[in-house]
C-alpha positions in Angstrom: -7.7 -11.1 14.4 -7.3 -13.5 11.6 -8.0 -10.6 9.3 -5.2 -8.6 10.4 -2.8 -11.6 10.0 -3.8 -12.6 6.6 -3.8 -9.0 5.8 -0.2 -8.7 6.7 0.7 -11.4 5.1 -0.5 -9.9 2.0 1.0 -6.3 2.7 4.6 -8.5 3.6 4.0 -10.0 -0.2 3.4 -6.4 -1.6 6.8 -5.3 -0.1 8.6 -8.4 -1.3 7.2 -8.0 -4.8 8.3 -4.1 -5.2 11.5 -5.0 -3.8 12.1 -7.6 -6.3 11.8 -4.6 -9.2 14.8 -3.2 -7.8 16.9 -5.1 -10.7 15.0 -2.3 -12.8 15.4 0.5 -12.4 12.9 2.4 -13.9 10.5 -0.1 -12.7 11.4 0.4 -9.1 10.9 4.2 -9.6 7.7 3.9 -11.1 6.5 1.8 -8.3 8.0 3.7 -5.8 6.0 7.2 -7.2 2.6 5.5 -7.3 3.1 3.8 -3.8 3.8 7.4 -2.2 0.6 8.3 -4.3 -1.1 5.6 -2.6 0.8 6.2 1.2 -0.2 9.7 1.5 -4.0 8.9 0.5 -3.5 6.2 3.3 -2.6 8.8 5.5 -5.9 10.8 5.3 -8.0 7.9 5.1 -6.8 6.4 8.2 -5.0 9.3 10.1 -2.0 9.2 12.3 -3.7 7.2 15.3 -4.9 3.6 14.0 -4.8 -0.2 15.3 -3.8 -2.6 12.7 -7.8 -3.9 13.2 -8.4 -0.5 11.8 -5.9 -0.5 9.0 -7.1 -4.2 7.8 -10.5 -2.7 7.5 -9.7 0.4 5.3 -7.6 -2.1 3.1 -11.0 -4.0 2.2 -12.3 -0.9 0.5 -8.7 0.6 -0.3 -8.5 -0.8 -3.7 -11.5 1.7 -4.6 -10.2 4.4 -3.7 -6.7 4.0 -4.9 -7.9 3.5 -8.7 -9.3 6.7 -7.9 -6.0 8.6 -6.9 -3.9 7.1 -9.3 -6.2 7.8 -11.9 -6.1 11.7 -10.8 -2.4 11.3 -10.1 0.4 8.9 -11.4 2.3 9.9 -14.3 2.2 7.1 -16.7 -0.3 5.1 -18.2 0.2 1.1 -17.4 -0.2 1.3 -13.5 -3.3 -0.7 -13.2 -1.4 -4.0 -13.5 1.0 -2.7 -10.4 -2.2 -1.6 -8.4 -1.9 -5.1 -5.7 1.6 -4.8 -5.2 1.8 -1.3 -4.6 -1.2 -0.9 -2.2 0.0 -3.8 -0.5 3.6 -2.3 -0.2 2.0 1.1 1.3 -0.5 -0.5 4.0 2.9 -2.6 4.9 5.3 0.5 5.1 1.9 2.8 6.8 1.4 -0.4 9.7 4.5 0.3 11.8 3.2 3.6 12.6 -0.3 1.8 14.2 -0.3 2.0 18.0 0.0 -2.1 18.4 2.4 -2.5 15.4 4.3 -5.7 16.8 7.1 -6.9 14.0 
Protein backbone atom coordinates (compact mmCIF):
# COMPACT_ATOMS: atom_id res chain seq x y z
CA UNK A 1 0.00 0.00 0.00
CA UNK A 2 2.79 2.33 0.69
CA UNK A 3 3.70 2.04 -2.99
CA UNK A 4 0.53 3.25 -4.26
CA UNK A 5 0.70 6.33 -1.80
CA UNK A 6 4.14 7.39 -2.60
CA UNK A 7 3.27 6.70 -6.21
CA UNK A 8 0.48 9.25 -6.04
CA UNK A 9 2.32 11.51 -4.53
CA UNK A 10 4.59 11.53 -7.34
CA UNK A 11 1.78 11.36 -10.13
CA UNK A 12 0.09 14.70 -7.82
CA UNK A 13 3.76 16.31 -8.38
CA UNK A 14 3.65 15.42 -12.19
CA UNK A 15 0.25 17.29 -12.46
CA UNK A 16 1.38 20.26 -10.40
CA UNK A 17 4.61 20.60 -12.49
CA UNK A 18 2.68 20.63 -16.09
CA UNK A 19 0.19 22.87 -14.63
CA UNK A 20 2.75 25.29 -13.66
CA UNK A 21 3.90 25.56 -17.66
CA UNK A 22 0.64 27.08 -18.22
CA UNK A 23 2.38 30.70 -18.10
CA UNK A 24 3.82 29.30 -21.49
CA UNK A 25 2.12 28.61 -23.68
CA UNK A 26 3.80 26.65 -26.14
CA UNK A 27 5.26 24.80 -23.33
CA UNK A 28 1.89 23.78 -21.96
CA UNK A 29 0.98 22.48 -25.50
CA UNK A 30 3.98 20.62 -25.95
CA UNK A 31 3.45 18.92 -22.64
CA UNK A 32 0.10 18.43 -23.13
CA UNK A 33 0.73 16.43 -26.86
CA UNK A 34 3.39 14.16 -25.33
CA UNK A 35 1.24 13.34 -22.09
CA UNK A 36 -1.75 12.22 -24.47
CA UNK A 37 1.08 10.26 -26.23
CA UNK A 38 1.94 8.76 -23.09
CA UNK A 39 -2.10 8.44 -21.75
CA UNK A 40 -3.21 6.46 -24.61
CA UNK A 41 -0.05 3.95 -24.38
CA UNK A 42 -1.27 3.82 -20.66
CA UNK A 43 -4.44 2.82 -21.73
CA UNK A 44 -3.36 -0.42 -23.59
CA UNK A 45 -0.84 -1.24 -21.08
CA UNK A 46 -3.11 -1.27 -18.33
CA UNK A 47 -6.74 -1.49 -19.89
CA UNK A 48 -9.86 0.00 -18.71
CA UNK A 49 -10.34 -2.25 -15.49
CA UNK A 50 -7.33 -1.64 -13.01
CA UNK A 51 -6.73 -1.03 -9.01
CA UNK A 52 -4.38 1.67 -8.31
CA UNK A 53 -2.00 -1.50 -6.85
CA UNK A 54 -2.13 -2.37 -10.50
CA UNK A 55 -1.38 1.03 -11.87
CA UNK A 56 1.65 1.67 -9.28
CA UNK A 57 3.19 -1.47 -10.69
CA UNK A 58 2.97 -0.64 -14.48
CA UNK A 59 4.47 2.80 -13.45
CA UNK A 60 7.80 0.93 -12.17
CA UNK A 61 8.46 -0.24 -15.72
CA UNK A 62 6.52 2.79 -17.44
CA UNK A 63 9.44 4.93 -17.94
CA UNK A 64 10.68 2.13 -20.47
CA UNK A 65 8.24 1.99 -22.43
CA UNK A 66 7.34 5.61 -22.76
CA UNK A 67 10.94 6.56 -24.12
CA UNK A 68 9.82 4.09 -26.51
CA UNK A 69 6.52 5.88 -27.68
CA UNK A 70 7.74 9.17 -27.62
CA UNK A 71 10.61 8.32 -29.49
CA UNK A 72 8.15 6.71 -32.31
CA UNK A 73 5.74 9.58 -31.74
CA UNK A 74 6.11 13.23 -30.32
CA UNK A 75 6.78 15.89 -32.68
CA UNK A 76 9.80 17.74 -31.47
CA UNK A 77 13.03 16.94 -30.39
CA UNK A 78 13.79 18.09 -26.54
CA UNK A 79 11.12 15.90 -24.77
CA UNK A 80 13.47 13.78 -22.84
CA UNK A 81 13.97 16.41 -20.16
CA UNK A 82 9.87 16.59 -19.73
CA UNK A 83 9.70 12.62 -19.67
CA UNK A 84 9.02 12.56 -15.35
CA UNK A 85 6.62 15.22 -15.42
CA UNK A 86 4.65 14.08 -18.17
CA UNK A 87 4.31 10.33 -17.22
CA UNK A 88 3.66 11.35 -13.87
CA UNK A 89 0.85 13.81 -15.02
CA UNK A 90 -0.75 10.86 -17.25
CA UNK A 91 -0.74 7.91 -14.50
CA UNK A 92 -2.35 10.92 -12.22
CA UNK A 93 -5.10 11.93 -14.82
CA UNK A 94 -5.40 7.72 -15.95
CA UNK A 95 -5.90 6.80 -11.74
CA UNK A 96 -9.46 8.24 -11.37
CA UNK A 97 -10.70 5.78 -13.82
CA UNK A 98 -9.17 2.69 -11.37
CA UNK A 99 -12.01 0.79 -9.70
CA UNK A 100 -10.86 1.99 -5.93
CA UNK A 101 -9.80 5.58 -7.08
CA UNK A 102 -10.54 7.34 -3.68
CA UNK A 103 -9.54 11.38 -4.05
Amino acid sequence: MTSVVVARQEWEQGTRRLEASRDDPHRYRQLVELLELVYDELRKQVGQTYSLGELATVYGDAERWAREVLDERAQFSGWHRDLTTVLAAAFDAYQRGAVDYEP
